[in-house]
Structures are given as C-alpha cells and as structure tokens.
DRENDO-717204 format. One record per atom (N, C-alpha, C): atom name; y, x, z. Coordinates in nm, 2 decimals, padded with zeros to 4 digits, always signed. Example, Ala and Ser with C-alpha at 12.3 -4.5 7.8 and 13.67 -1.06 7.14 Angstrom:
% DRENDO-717204
SITE site     yy     xx     zz
SITE    N -00.57 +01.32 +00.78
SITE   CA -00.45 +01.23 +00.78
SITE    C -00.33 +01.32 +00.78
SITE    N -00.22 +01.28 +00.71
SITE   CA -00.11 +01.37 +00.71
SITE    C +00.00 +01.29 +00.79
END
This chain:
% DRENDO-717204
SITE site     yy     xx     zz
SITE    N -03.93 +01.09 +00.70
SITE   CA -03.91 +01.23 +00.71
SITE    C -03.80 +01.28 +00.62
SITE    N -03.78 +01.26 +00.48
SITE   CA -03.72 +01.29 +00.39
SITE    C -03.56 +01.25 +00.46
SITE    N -03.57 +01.11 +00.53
SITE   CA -03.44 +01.05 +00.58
SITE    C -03.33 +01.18 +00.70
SITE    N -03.49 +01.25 +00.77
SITE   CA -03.43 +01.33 +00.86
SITE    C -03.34 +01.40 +00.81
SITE    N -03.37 +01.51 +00.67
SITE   CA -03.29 +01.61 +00.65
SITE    C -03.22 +01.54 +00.53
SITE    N -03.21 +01.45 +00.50
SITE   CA -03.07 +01.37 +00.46
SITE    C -02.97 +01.39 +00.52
SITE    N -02.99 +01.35 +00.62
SITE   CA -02.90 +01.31 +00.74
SITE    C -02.81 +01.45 +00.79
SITE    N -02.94 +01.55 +00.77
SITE   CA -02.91 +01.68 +00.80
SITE    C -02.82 +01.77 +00.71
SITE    N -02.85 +01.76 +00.60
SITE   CA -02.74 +01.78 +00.54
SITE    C -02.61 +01.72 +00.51
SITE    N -02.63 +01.59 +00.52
SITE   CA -02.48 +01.53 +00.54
SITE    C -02.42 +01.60 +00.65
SITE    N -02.47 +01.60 +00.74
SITE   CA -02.41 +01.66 +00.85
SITE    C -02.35 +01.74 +00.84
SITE    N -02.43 +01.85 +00.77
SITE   CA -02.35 +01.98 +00.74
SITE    C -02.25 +01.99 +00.65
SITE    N -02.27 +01.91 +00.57
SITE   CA -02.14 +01.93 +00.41
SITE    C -02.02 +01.83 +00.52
SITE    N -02.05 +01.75 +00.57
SITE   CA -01.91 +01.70 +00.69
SITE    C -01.86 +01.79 +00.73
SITE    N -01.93 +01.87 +00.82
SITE   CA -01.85 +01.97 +00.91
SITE    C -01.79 +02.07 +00.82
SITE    N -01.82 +02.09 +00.71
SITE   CA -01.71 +02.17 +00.61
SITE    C -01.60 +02.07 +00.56
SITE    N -01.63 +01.96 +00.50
SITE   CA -01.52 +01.86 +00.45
SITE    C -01.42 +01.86 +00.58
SITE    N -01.50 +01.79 +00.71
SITE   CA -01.37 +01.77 +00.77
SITE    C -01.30 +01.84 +00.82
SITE    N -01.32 +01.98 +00.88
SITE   CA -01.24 +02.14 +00.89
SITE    C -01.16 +02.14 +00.75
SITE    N -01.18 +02.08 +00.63
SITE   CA -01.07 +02.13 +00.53
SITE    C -01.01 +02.00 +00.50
SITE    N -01.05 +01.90 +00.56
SITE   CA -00.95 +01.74 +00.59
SITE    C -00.87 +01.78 +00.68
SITE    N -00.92 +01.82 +00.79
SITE   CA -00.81 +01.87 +00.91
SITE    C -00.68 +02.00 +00.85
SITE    N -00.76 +02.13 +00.78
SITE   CA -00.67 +02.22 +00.72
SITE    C -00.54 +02.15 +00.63
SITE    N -00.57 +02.07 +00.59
SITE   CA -00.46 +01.99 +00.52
SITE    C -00.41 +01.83 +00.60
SITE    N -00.40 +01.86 +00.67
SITE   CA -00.31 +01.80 +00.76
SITE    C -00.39 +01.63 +00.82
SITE    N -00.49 +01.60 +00.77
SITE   CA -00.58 +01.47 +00.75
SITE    C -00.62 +01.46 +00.93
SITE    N -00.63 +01.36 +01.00
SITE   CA -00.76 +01.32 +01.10
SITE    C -00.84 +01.31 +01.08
SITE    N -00.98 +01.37 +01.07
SITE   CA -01.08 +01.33 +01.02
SITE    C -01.19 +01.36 +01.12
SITE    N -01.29 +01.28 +01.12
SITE   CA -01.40 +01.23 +01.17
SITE    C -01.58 +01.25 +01.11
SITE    N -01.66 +01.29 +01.17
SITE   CA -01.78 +01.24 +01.13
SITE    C -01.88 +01.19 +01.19
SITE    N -01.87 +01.07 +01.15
SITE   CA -02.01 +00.96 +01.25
SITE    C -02.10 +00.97 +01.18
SITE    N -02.21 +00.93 +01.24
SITE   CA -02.39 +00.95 +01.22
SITE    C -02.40 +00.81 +01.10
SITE    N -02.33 +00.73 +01.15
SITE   CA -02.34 +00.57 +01.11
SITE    C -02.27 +00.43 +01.09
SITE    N -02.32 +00.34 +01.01
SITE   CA -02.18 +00.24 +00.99
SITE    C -02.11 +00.16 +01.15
SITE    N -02.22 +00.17 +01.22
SITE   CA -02.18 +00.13 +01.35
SITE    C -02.12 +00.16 +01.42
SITE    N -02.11 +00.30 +01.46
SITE   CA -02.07 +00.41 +01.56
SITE    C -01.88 +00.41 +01.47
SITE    N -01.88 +00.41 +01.32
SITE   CA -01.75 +00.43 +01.28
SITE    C -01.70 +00.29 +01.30
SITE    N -01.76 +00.19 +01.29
SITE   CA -01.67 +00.05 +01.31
SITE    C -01.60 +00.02 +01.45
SITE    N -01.68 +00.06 +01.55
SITE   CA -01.63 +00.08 +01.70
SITE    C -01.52 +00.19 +01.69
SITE    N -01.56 +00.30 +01.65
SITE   CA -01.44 +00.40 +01.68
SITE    C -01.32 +00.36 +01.59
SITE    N -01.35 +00.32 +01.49
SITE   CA -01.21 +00.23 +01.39
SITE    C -01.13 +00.15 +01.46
SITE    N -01.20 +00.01 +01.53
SITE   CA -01.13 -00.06 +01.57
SITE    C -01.10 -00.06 +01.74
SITE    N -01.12 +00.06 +01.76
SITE   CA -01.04 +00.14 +01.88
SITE    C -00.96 +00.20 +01.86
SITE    N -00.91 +00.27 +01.74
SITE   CA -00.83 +00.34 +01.71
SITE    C -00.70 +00.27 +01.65
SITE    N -00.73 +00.14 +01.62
SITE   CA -00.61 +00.07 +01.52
SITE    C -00.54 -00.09 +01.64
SITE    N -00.62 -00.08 +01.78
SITE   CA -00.62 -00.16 +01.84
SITE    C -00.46 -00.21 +01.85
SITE    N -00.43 -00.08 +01.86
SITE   CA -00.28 -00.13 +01.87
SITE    C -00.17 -00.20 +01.82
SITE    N -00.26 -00.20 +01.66
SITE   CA -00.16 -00.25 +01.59
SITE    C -00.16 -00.37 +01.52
SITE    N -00.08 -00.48 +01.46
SITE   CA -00.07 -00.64 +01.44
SITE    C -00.14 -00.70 +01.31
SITE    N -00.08 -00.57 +01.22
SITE   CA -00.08 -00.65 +01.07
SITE    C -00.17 -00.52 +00.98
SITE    N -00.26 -00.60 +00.88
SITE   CA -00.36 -00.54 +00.87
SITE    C -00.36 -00.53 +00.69
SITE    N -00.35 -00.46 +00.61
SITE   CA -00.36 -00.46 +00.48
SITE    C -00.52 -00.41 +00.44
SITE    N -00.60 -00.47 +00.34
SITE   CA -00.74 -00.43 +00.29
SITE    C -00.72 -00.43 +00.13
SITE    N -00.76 -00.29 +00.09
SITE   CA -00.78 -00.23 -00.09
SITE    C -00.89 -00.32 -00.10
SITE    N -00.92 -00.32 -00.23
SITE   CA -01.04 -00.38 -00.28
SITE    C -01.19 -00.26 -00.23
SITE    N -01.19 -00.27 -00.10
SITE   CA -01.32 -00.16 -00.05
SITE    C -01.47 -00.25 -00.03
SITE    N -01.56 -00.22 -00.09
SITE   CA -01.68 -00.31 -00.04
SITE    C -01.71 -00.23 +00.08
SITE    N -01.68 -00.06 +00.12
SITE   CA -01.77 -00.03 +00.21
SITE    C -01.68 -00.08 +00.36
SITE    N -01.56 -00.09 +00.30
SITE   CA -01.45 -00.16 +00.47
SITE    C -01.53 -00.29 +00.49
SITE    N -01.56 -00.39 +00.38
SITE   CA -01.58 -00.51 +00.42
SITE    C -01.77 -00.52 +00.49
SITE    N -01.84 -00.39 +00.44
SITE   CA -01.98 -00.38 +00.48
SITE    C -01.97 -00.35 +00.62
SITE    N -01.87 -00.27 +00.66
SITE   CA -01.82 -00.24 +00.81
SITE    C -01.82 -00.33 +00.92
SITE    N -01.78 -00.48 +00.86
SITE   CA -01.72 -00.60 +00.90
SITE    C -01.59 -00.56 +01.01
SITE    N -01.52 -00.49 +00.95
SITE   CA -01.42 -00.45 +01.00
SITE    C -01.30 -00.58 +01.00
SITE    N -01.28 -00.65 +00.84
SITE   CA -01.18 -00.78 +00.83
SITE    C -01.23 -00.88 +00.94
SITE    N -01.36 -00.91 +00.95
SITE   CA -01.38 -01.01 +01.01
SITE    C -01.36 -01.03 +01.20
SITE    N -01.36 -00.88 +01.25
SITE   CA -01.35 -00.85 +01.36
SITE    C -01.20 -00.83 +01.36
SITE    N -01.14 -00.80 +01.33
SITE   CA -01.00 -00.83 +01.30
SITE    C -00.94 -00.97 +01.30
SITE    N -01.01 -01.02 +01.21
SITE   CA -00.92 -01.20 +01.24
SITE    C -01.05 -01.22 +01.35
SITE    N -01.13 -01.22 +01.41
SITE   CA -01.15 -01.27 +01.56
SITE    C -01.08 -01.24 +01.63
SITE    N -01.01 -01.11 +01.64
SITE   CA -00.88 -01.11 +01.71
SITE    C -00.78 -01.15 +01.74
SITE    N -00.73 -01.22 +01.62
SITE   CA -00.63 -01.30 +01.53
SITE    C -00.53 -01.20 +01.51
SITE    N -00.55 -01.11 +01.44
SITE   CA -00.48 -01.01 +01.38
SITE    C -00.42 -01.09 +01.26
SITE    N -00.30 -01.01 +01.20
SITE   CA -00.28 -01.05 +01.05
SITE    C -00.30 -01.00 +00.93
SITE    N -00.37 -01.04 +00.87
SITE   CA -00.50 -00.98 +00.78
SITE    C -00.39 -01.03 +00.61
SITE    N -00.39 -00.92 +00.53
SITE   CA -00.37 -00.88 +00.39
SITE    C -00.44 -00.87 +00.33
SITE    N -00.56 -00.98 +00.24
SITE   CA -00.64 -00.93 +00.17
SITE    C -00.67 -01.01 +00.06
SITE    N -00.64 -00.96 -00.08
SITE   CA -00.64 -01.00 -00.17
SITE    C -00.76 -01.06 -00.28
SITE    N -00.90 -01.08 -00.14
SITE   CA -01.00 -01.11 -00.23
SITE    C -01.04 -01.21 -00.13
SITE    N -00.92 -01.31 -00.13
SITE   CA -00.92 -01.45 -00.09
SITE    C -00.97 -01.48 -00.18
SITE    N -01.08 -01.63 -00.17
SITE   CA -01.10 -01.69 -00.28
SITE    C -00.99 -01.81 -00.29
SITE    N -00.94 -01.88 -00.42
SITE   CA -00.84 -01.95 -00.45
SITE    C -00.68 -01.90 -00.43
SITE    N -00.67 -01.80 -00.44
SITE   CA -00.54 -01.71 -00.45
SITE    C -00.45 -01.77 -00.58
SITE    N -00.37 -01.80 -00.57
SITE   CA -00.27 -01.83 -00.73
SITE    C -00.23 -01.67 -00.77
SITE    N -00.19 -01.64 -00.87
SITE   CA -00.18 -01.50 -00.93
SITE    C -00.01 -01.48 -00.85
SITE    N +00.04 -01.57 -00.79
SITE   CA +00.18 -01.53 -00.72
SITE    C +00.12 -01.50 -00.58
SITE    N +00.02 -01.58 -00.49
SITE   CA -00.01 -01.51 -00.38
SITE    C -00.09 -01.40 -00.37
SITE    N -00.18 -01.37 -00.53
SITE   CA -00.19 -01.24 -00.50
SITE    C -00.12 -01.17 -00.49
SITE    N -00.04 -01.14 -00.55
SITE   CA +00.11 -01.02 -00.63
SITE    C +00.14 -00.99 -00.45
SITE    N +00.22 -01.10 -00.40
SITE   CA +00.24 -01.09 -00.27
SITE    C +00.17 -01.04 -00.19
SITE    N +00.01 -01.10 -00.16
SITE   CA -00.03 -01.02 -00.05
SITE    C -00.08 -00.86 -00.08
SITE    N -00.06 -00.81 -00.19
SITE   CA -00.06 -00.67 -00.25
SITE    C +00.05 -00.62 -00.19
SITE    N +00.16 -00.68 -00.22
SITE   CA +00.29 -00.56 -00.17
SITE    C +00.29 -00.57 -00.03
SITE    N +00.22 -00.69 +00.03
SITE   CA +00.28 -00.69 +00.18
SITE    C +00.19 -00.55 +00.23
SITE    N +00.01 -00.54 +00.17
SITE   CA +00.00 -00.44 +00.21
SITE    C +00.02 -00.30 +00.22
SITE    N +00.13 -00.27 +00.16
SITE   CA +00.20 -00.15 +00.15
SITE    C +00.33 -00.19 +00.23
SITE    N +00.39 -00.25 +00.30
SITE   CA +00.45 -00.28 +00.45
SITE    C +00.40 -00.31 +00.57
SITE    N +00.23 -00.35 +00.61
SITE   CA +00.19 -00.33 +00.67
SITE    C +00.19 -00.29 +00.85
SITE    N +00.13 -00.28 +00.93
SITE   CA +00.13 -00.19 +01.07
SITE    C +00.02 -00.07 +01.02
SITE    N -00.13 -00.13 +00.92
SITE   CA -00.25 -00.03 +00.94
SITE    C -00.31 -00.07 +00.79
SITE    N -00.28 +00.02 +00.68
SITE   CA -00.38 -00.01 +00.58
SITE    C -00.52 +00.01 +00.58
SITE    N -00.58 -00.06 +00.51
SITE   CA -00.78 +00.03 +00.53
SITE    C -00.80 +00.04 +00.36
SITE    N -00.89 +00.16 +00.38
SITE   CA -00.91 +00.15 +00.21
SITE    C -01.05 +00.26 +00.21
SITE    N -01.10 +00.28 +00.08
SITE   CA -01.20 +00.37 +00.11
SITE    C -01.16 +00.48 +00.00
SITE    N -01.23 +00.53 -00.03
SITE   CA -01.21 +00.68 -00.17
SITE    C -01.33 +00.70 -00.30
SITE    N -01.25 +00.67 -00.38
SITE   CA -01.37 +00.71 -00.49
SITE    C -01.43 +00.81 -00.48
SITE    N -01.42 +00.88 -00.44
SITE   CA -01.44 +01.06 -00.39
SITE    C -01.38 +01.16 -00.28
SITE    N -01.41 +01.22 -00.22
SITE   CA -01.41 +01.33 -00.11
SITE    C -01.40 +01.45 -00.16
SITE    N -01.35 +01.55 -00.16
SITE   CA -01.38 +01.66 -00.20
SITE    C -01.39 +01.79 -00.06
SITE    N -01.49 +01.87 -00.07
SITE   CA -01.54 +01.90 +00.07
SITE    C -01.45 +02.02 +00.05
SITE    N -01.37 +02.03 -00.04
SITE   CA -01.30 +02.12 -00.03
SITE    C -01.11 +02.05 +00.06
SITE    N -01.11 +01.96 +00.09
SITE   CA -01.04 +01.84 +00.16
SITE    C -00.94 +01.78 +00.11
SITE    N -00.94 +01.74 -00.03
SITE   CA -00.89 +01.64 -00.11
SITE    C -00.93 +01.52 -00.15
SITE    N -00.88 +01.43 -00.13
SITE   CA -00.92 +01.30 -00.16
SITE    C -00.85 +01.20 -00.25
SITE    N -00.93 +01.14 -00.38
SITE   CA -00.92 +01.10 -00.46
SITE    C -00.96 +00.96 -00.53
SITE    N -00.84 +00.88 -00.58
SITE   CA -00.85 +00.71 -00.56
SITE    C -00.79 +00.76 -00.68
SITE    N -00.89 +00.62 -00.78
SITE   CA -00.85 +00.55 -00.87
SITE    C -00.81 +00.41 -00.90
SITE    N -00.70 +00.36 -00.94
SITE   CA -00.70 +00.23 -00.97
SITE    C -00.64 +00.17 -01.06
SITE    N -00.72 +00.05 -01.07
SITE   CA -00.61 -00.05 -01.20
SITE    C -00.48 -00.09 -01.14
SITE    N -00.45 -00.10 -01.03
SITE   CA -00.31 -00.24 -01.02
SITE    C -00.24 -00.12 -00.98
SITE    N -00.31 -00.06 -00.85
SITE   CA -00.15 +00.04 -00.80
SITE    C -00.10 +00.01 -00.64
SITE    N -00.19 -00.12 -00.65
SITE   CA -00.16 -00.13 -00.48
SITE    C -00.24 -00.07 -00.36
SITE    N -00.36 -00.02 -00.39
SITE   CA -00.40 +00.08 -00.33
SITE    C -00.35 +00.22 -00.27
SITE    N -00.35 +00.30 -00.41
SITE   CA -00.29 +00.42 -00.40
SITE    C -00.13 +00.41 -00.36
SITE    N -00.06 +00.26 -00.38
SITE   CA +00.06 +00.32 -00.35
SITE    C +00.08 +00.30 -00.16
SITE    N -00.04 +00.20 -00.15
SITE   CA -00.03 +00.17 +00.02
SITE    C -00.08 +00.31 +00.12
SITE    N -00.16 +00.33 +00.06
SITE   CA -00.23 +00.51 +00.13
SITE    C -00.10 +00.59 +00.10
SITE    N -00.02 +00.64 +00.06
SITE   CA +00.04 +00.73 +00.01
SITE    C +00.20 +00.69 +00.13
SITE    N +00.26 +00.57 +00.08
SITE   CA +00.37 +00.59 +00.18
SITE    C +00.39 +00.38 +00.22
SITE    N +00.46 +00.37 +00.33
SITE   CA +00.49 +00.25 +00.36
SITE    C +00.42 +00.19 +00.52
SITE    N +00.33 +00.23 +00.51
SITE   CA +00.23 +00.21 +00.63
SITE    C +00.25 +00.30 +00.77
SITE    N +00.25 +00.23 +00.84
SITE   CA +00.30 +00.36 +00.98
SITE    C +00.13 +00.42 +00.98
SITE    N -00.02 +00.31 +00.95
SITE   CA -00.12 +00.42 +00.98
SITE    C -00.22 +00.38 +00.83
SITE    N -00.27 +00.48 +00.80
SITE   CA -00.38 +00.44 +00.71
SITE    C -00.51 +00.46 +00.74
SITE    N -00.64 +00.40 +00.77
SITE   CA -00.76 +00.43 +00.79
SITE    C -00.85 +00.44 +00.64
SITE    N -00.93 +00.59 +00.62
SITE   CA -00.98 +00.61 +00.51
SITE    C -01.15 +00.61 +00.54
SITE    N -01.24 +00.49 +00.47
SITE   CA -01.37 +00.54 +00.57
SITE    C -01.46 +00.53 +00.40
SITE    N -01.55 +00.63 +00.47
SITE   CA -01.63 +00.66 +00.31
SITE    C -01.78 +00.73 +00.32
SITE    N -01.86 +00.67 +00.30
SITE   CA -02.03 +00.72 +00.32
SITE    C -02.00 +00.86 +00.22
SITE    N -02.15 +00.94 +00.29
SITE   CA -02.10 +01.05 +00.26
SITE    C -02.19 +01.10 +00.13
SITE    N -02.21 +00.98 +00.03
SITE   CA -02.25 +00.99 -00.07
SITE    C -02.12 +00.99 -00.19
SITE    N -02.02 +00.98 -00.12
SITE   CA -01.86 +01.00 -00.22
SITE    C -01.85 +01.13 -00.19
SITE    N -01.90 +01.24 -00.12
SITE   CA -01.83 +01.38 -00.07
SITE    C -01.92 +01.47 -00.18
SITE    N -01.80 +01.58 -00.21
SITE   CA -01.84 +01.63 -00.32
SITE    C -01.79 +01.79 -00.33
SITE    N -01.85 +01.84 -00.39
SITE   CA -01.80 +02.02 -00.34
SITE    C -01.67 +02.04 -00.34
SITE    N -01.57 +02.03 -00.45
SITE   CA -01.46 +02.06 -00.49
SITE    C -01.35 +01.92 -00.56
SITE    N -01.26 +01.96 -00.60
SITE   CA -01.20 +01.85 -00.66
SITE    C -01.26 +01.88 -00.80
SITE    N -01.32 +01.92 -00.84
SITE   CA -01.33 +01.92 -01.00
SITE    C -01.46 +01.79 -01.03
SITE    N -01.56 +01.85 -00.91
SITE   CA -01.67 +01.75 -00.91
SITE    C -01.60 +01.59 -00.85
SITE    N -01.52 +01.56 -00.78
SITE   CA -01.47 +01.49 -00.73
SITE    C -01.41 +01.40 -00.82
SITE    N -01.36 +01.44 -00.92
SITE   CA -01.27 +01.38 -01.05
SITE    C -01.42 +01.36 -01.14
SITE    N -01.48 +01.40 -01.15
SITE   CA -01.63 +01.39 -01.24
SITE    C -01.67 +01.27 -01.17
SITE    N -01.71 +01.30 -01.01
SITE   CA -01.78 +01.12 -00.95
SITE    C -01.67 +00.99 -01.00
SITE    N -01.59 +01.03 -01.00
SITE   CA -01.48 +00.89 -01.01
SITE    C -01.50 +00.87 -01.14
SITE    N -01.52 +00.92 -01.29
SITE   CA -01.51 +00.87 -01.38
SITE    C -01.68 +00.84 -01.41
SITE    N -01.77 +00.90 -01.36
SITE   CA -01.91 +00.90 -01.42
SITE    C -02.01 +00.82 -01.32
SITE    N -01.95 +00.76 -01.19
SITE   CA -02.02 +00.75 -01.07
SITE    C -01.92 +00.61 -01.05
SITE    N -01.83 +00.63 -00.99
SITE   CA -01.79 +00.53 -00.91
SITE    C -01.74 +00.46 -01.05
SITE    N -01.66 +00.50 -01.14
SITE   CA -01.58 +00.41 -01.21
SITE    C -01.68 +00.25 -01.27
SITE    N -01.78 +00.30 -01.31
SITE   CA -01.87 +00.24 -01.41
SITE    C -01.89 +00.17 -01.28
SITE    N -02.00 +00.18 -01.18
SITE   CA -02.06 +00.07 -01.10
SITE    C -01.94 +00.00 -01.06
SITE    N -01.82 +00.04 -00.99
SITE   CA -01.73 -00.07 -00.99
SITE    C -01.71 -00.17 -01.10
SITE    N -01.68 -00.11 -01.25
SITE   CA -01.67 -00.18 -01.34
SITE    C -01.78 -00.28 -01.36
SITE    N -01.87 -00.22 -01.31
SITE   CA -01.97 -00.36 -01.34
SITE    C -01.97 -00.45 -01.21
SITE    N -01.97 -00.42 -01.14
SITE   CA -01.97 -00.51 -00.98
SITE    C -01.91 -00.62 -01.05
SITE    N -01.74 -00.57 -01.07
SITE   CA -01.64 -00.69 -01.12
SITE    C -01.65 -00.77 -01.24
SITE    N -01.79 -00.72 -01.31
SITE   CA -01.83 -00.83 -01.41
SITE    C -01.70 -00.77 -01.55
SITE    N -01.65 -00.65 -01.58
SITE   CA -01.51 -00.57 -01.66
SITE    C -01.61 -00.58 -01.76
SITE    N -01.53 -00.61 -01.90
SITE   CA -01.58 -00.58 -02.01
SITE    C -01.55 -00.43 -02.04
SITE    N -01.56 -00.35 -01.99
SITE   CA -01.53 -00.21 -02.07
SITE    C -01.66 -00.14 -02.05
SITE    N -01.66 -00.08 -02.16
SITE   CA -01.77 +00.06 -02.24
SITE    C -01.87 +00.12 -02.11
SITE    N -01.79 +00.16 -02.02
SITE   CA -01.85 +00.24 -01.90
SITE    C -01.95 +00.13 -01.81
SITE    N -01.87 +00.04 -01.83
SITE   CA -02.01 -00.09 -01.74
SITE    C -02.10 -00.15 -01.83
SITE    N -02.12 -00.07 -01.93
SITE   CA -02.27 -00.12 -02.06
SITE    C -02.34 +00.02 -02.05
SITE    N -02.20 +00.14 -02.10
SITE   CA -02.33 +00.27 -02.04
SITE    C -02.32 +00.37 -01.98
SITE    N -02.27 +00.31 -01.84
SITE   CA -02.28 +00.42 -01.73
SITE    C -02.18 +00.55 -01.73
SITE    N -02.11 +00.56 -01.82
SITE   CA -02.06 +00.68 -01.83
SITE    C -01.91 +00.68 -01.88
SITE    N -01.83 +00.72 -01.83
SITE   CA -01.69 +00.72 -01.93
SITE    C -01.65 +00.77 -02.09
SITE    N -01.59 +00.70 -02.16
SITE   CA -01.57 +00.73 -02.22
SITE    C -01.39 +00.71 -02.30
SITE    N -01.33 +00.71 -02.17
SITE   CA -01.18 +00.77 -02.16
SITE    C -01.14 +00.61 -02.29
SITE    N -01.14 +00.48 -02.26
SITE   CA -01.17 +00.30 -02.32
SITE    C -00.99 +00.33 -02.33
SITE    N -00.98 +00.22 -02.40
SITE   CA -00.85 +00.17 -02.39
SITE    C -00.88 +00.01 -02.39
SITE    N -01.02 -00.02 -02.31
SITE   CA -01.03 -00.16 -02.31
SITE    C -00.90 -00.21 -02.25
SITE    N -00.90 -00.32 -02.24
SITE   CA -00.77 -00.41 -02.17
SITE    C -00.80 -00.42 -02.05
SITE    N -00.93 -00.43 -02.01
SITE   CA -00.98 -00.43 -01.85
SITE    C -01.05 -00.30 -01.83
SITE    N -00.96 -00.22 -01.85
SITE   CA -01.02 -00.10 -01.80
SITE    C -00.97 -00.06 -01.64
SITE    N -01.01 -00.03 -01.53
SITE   CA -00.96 -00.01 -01.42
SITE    C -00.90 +00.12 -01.39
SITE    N -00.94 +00.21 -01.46
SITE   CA -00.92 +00.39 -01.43
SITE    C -00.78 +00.41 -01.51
SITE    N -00.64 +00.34 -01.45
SITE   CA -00.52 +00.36 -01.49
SITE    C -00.45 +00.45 -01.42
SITE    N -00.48 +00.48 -01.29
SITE   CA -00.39 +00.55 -01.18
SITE    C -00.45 +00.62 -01.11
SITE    N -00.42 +00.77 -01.12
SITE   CA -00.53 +00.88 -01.02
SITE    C -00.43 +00.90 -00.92
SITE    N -00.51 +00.91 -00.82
SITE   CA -00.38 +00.96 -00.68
SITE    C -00.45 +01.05 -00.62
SITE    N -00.43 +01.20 -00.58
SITE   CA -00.55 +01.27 -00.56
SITE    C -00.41 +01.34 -00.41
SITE    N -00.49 +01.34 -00.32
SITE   CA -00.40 +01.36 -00.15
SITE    C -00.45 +01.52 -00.12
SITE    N -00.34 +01.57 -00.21
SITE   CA -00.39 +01.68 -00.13
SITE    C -00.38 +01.76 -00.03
SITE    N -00.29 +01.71 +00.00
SITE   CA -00.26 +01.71 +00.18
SITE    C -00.17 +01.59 +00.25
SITE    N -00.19 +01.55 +00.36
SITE   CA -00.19 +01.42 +00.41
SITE    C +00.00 +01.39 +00.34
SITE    N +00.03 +01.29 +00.35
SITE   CA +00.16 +01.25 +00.26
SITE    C +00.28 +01.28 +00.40
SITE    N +00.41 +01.34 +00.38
SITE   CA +00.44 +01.36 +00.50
SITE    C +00.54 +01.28 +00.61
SITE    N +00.50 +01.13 +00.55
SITE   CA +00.57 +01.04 +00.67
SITE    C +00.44 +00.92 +00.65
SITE    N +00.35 +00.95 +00.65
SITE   CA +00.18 +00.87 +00.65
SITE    C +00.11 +00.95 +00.77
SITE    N +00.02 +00.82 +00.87
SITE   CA -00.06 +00.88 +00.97
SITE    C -00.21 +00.86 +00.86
SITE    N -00.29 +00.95 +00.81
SITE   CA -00.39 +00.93 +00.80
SITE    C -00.57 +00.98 +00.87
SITE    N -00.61 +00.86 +00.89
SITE   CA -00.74 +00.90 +00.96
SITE    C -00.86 +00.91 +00.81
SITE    N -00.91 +00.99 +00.85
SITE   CA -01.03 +00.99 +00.74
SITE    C -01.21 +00.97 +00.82
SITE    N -01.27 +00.89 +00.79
SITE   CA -01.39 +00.84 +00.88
SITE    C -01.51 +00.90 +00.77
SITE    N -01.58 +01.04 +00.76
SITE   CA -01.73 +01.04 +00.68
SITE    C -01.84 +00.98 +00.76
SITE    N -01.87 +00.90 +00.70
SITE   CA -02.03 +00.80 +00.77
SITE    C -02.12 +00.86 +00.72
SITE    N -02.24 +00.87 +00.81
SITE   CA -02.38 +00.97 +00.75
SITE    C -02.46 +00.84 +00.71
SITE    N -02.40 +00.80 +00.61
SITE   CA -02.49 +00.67 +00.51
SITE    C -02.40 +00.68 +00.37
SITE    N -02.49 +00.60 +00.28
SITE   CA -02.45 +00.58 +00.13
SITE    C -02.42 +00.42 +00.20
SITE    N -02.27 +00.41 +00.14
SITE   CA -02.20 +00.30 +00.15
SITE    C -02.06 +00.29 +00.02
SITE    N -02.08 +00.19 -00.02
SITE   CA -01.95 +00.13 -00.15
SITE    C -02.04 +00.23 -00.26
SITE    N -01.94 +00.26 -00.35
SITE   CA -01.96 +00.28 -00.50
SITE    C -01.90 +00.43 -00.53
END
C-alpha cells in the first residue's frame, strides 16, 4: 500500500521536473519502471554504432551494456576488469567521441537542472559536448525540488555512498556526510550543473519510478 502512493508521487514530482527538462531545451521522459525505460532506451539509440558508459551503476542495473554488445555494438567502458592505466585513459576519451554516451546524474533538480559530479572529468566532459547523442537515465529518488537541494544530495547523499561503493579513503565514506576533504581520493573535483541542454548536444533525460544508483 505504502508502495502505491510512492509511486504516486513520483509521478507527480516527474511531471513537474520533466515540463521544466523540456522548458530548457532537455528530451525528457517518465517511465513507471526499470523495464519499460530499458526498451524505450534501446529503441531510441538503435541507430547508432559506438557506445560510451560513465561510471553509472543504475545504466549497468538497466542491463543496458550488455544488450548492447549482444548486438555487437561498440562498447566504451572503463570498468573493464584488467584495464592497464593506458587503456583506461583511452577508452575515457574515446567516450567523449563516441555515436551515444549513457550516464546517469547525481541529482535532478525538478526545477530542470541537472547535476554531475566527478573525479576524472570524463563524464561531465562527455555529456556536455562531443557526442552526436547523450542518454541520461536516473530513478527518481535523485529528483529534488530545486538546484540548491540538488547540490546538497550530491555532497550529503550521493557523494559519500559512491565513495564508499569504491572502497575511497576519504572522511565522507566513514561519516556519511561531507566535509569539503582534501583527501587524495576524493571524487567531488568537478561540478557540471546543465542548465539548459548544451547547444550542439542531443540530450534525452529518462526519470524511472524506482530508486536506482546512488
């Protein structure tokens, strides 16, 4: 029961986010579920060869890479296991020359900004320009009233559980909260915040009515 009007209001804070994803120039979408967005994803990117992937756990919970190389698409993804630190470097830049990047968002803002943090740079620089399309897919437990709250989930929310996923010695993955590190492995180096779509980038934005990634 409680699930019902979960559901229910995701619904509703969607239909405000994506009217103000669309106001700023974004494609944006909102599916019920991880299913329904994986089909409509890889309908929408059918067309194209070469495939770049950000460090997203909620793209790869999609099984989006893997339906992809059944295709025998050309897959960019840097969380090959046995990578030398030269074929990482590489398959990073390739995915910012790409046909279709995929990536997800540390944050939503239903006010229709969207906001990525990262340590390397290859992310945010692949979303932003190089890519003829970029697909952005994000449960709609990253959507958030405004951008103020939206910069609050990335440092208080998303930053720390990523930092700990990746096993990072920094401050925020012992106690949950930022506290602005100058660890050496700190990942919160690069804010890229889209406030309206970039203007030689196709970007689609997918809100899923589920909690998915970090």
């Amino acid at each position: 029961m409680d699930d019902q009007y979960q559901q229910w209001l995701w619904e509703k804070s969607a239909q405000h986010c994506v009217k103000n994803l669309i106001k700023n120039d974004f494609d944006a979408h909102f599916v019920p579920d991880a299913r329904t967005a994986t089909a409509q994803i890889l309908e929408m990117v059918a067309p194209y060869e070469s495939f770049g992937f950000g460090g997203s756990s909620t793209l790869r919970g999609l099984g989006v890479i893997d339906a992809l190389q059944a295709q025998g698409k050309t897959i960019y993804d840097h969380w090959q296991a046995g990578l030398s630190p030269q074929q990482d470097r590489a398959i990073r830049l390739a995915q910012g020359r790409c046909d279709c990047f995929f990536c997800s968002a540390n944050a939503i803002a239903a006010s229709g900004e969207i906001v990525n943090v990262d340590g390397i740079g290859n992310r945010t620089n692949a979303m932003t320009f190089g890519t003829a399309k970029v697909v952005i897919a994000a449960g709609m437990n990253k959507v958030t009233p405004d951008l103020e709250s939206a910069l609050k989930r990335v440092r208080n929310v998303a930053a720390p559980m990523r930092a700990r996923s990746l096993n990072m010695q920094t401050p925020c993955a012992e106690s949950g909260r930022c506290s602005d590190c100058s660890a050496p492995q700190r990942i919160c180096r690069i804010t890229a915040i889209l406030h309206r779509r970039p203007m030689l980038t196709d970007i689609s934005v997918f809100l899923i009515g589920q909690p998915l990634g970090f």
